[in-house]
N, C-alpha and C positions, 0 to 999 in steps of 0.2 A: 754379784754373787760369787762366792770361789769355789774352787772346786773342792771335792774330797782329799784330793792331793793338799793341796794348802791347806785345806784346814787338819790334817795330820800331820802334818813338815811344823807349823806351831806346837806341837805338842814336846813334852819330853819324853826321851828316851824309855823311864819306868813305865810312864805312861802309858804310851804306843805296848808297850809288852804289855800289859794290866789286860788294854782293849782289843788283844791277840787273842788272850785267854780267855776272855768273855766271847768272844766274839767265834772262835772256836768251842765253849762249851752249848752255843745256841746253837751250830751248825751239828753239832752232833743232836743234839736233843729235835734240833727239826728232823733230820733223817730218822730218828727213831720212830717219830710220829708218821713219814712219809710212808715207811717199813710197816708199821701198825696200821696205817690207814686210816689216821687219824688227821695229819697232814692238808688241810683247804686248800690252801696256796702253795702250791708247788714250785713256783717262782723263787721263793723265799728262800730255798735252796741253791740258787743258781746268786743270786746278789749278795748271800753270807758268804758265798765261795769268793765273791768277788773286793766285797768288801778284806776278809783275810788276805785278801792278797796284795792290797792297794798296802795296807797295812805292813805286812812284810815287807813291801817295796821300800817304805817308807825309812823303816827301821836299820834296813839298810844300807840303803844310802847314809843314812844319820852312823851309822859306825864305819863306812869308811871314810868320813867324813871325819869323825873322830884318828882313825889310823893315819889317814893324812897327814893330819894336822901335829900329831904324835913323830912321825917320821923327819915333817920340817924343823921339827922346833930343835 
């Protein structure tokens, strides 16, 4: 099974951005409902936080990655 790490590092570049923004517009709409009190699972705000983050990591690495390799050539 791989992890979330891997199976984002396969991903491209627009992509990983695409699934930022998704994934940041569900973490605000959960707080909204949290806020509201409408929100069940509370959890679900802690694993989108975490999830965007794995993401950023990701995206990262993947552009200095790209700078690197810009630098050597």
């Amino acid at each position: 099974m791989k992890t979330t790490q891997q199976k984002l590092s396969q991903k491209l570049l627009k992509e990983l951005k695409e699934l930022e923004k998704e994934k940041r517009m569900e973490l605000f709409t959960a707080r909204m409902k949290h806020y509201s009190g409408q929100l069940m699972d509370v959890s679900q705000l802690k694993k989108l936080k975490k999830e965007v983050a794995a993401i950023l990591t990701v995206i990262h690495q993947k552009e200095n990655e790209e700078q690197s390799s810009a630098h050597n050539s």
